[in-house]
N, C-alpha and C positions, 0 to 999 in steps of 0.2 A: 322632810318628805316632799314639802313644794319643790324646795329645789331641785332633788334628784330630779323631779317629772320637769320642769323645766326646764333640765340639762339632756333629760331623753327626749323631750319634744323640738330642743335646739338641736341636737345630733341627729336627730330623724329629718327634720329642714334641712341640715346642710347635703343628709346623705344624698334627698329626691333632689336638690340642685346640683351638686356635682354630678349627680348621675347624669343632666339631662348635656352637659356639653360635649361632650366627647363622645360620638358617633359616627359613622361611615358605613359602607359595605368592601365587602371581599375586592382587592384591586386585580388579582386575575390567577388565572389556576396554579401559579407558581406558590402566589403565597396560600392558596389555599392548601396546599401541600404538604408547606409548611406549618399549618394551623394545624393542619389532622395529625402532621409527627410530632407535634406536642400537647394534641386532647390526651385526657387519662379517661375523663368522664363519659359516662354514655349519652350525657345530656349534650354535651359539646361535641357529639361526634355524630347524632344524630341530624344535628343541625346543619353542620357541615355537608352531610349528606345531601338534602334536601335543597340546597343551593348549589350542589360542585356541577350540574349541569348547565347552570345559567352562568357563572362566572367568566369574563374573557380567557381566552387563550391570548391574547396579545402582551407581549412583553414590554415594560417600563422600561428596563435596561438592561444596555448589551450583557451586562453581568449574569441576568437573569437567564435560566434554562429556557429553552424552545421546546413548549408543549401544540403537541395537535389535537385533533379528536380520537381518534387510537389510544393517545397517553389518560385521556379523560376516562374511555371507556375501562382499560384494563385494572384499576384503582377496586372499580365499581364491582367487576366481577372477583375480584379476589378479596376483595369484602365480605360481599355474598354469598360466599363459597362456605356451605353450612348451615343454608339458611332452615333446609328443612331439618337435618339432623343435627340436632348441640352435641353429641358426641364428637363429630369432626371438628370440634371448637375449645376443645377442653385442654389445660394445657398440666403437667404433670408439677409445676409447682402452684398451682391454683388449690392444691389441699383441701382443708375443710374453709378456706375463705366464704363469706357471705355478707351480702351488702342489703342496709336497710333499704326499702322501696317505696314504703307507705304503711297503710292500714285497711285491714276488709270491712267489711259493714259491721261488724259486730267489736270495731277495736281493736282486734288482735296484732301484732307487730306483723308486716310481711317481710320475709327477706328472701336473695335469688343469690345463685352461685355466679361465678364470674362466666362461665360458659351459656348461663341462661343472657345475663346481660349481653353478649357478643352475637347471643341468636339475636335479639332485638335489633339489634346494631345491623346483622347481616339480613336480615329478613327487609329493614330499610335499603339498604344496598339493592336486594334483591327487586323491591314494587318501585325503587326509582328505574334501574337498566327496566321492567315492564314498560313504566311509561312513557319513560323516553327514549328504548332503541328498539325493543320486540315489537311492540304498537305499530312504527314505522316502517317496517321492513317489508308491508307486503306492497306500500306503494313503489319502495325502491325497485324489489324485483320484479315490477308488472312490468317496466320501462318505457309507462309513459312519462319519464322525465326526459326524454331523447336520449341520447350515447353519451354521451360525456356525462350526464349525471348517475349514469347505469356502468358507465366506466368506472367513476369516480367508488363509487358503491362498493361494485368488485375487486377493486383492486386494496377494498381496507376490508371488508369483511373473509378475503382470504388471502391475506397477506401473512406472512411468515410471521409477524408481530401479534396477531388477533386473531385467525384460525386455530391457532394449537391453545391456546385459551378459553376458545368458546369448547374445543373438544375436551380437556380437560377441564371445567365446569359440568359439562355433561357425559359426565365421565361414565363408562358401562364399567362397572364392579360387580364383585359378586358377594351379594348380603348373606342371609341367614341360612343354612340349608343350600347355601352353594348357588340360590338363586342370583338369576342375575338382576341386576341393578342399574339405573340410571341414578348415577348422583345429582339432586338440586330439584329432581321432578319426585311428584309423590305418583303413587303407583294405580291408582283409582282416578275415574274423572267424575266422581260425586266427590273427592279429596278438593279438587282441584278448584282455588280460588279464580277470580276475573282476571287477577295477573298471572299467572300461575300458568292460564289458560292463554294467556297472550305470547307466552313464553313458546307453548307447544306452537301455536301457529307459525313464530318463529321459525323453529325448525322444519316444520312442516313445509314455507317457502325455501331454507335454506336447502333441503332436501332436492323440491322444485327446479334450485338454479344451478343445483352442482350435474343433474343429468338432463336438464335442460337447457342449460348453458347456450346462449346464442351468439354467435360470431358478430360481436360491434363491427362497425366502421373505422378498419384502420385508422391511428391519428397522422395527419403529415411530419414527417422527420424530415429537414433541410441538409442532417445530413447522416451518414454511414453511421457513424459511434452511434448517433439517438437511436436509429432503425435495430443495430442490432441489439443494444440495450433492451430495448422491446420485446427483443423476439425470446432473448435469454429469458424474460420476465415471463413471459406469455406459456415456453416451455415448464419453467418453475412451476408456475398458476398449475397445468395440467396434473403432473406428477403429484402434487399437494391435492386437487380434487381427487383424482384417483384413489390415494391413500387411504382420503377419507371415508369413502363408499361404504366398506364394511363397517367402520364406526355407524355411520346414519344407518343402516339395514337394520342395526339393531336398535338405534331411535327409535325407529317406525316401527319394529314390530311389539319394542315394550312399550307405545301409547296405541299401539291396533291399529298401524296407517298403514301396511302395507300398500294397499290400496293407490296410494301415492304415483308406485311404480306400476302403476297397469300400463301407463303410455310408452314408457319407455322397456316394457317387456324384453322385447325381443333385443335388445342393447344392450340387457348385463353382461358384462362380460366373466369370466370362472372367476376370478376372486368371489365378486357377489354371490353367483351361485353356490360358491360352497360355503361363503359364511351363513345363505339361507339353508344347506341340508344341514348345517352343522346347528343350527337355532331349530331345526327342525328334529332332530336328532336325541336334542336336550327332553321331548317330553317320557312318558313314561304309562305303563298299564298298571292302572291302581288295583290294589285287591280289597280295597273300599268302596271304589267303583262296579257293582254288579254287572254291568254291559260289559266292561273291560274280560270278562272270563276267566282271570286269572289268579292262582292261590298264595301268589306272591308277587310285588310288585316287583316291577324291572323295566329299564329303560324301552326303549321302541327297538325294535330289530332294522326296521327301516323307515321309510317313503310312506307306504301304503299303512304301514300299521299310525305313524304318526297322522296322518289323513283321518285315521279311525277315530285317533281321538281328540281330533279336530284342531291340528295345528295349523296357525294361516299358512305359516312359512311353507309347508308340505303340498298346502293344497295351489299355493303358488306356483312353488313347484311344477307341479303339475299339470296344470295350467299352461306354464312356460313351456314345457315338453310342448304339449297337444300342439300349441301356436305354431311354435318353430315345425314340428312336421308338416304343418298343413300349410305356413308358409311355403316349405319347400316345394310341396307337391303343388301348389297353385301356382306359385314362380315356374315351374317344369313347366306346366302345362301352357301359361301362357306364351313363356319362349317358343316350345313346339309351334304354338299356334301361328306365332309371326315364322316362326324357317317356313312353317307350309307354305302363306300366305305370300311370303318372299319366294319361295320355290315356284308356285301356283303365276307370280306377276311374271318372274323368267322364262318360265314354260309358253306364256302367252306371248311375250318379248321374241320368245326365238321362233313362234308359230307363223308369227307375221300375219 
């Protein structure tokens, strides 16, 4: 009996010695890459997690891939992707699998499915992109960093690699009952955690910069190819904001921002407007609803009736009408007013 505890108190010394030599950190996001295509565990993948924003991007050798910050970010978001519903996570040979996890207060074994494990995983994914890219975003789009840091900015948050990403994470689907859906946001903001909540501000600025958009300071090209490179680029950028409008229209009105677009009212152009009568469109007169009047439910007939029972999008709408008129009729009246005024100075011109 001595022996054996003698031989497990020598095997227990050697184990905390060799453990303590061999140590380092992550040498740069390549191999970190590499480390996450061969975690299995969630313990190792968590961890990974938790570090992959701090890791260099700079390459040890030419052999090694060239990562940037794009490459960094896209990892994170397709991680993520699930984080509030495990259903999006479940894979069809995951079976009856279940993995031990611990014990609750009382002893009992705990165990979780593989889909519950991957929500953890992405749910981490998820409060890292919070803290390290949503958090950040409202000083990039304010553009106190100058042009070239608000260049820098726009040119990766909608770039052909990372725009159709961040729209496919916040994907509009249609859940239960046909309703629609943002996939990655929960639907309530008593739901909504501090990151969760950083997320929405997110968009909230990204909403900001796509119809506020402001013309930087050309960069200098030395020569013709750079110049029109640029401009091809800059055409691209447009067509790509463009596209997106309708996707954000329905951001904003499933988090209640419509709001957002008071400034830029008068700017939508008809896409937007009709993906707003068509959001407005979607509501309905309940026959559980006593005010609605009616002995059967059924969608809104129009405009005015969705107004009735109180859709933003409708009352935007409408809104928008009133503006645009009364734009027009003040624009008239003040032209008129200068032809007078111009007529009134020529009349006096020729009176001598």
């Amino acid at each position: 009996m001595e022996n054996d505890e003698s031989t497990l108190k020598k095997e227990d010394a050697n184990f905390y010695q060799e453990s303590l030599w061999e140590i380092r950190t992550i040498r740069n996001f390549c191999e970190w890459v590499s480390l996450w295509q061969k975690s299995e565990t969630k313990e190792q993948k968590l961890g990974l997690l938790h570090v992959g924003f701090i890791v260099s991007l700079q390459r040890f050798s030419i052999f090694e891939k060239k990562y940037d910050e794009i490459d960094r970010l896209i990892p994170y978001f397709a991680i993520a992707n699930g984080w509030d519903d495990d259903c999006l996570l479940e894979l069809l040979e995951d079976g009856s699998k279940k993995y031990f996890v611990g014990y609750d207060k009382l002893g009992s074994r705990i165990t979780k499915m593989p889909k519950e494990l991957r929500q953890e995983v992405a749910r981490k994914a998820f409060n890292m992109l919070c803290l390290n890219y949503f958090s950040k975003v409202e000083l990039m789009v304010s553009g106190r960093r100058g042009d070239e840091f608000a260049r820098d900015w726009e040119e990766a948050i909608t770039s052909e690699r990372l725009f159709p990403v961040i729209q496919n994470f916040f994907m509009v689907q249609k859940g239960i009952l046909n309703k629609i859906e943002i996939r990655n946001l929960s639907s309530g903001k008593e739901r909504r955690s501090h990151n969760e909540q950083q997320a929405v501000e997110f968009l909230l600025n990204l909403a900001r910069f796509i119809w506020g958009r402001k013309k930087l300071s050309e960069p200098y090209y030395p020569n013709k190819d750079e110049e029109k490179k640029y401009r091809k680029y800059l055409s691209e950028l447009c067509v790509r904001i463009d596209l997106a409008k309708p996707w954000m229209i329905e951001i904003l009105n499933y988090i209640d921002r419509l709001d957002v677009l008071q400034k830029w009212m008068l700017d939508l152009d008809e896409t937007c407007l009709k993906k707003l009568k068509e959001i407005a469109l979607r509501n309905e007169l309940s026959e559980y609803d006593h005010s609605h009047f009616v002995k059967k439910s059924r969608p809104v007939a129009n405009l005015d009736e969705a107004c009735y029972v109180g859709s933003r999008a409708a009352w935007f709408l409408k809104e928008h009408e009133l503006k645009k008129r009364e734009h027009a009729r003040l624009k008239g009246i003040r032209e008129a007013e200068e032809k007078i005024a111009e007529a009134n100075s020529r009349i006096k011109e020729l009176a001598g």
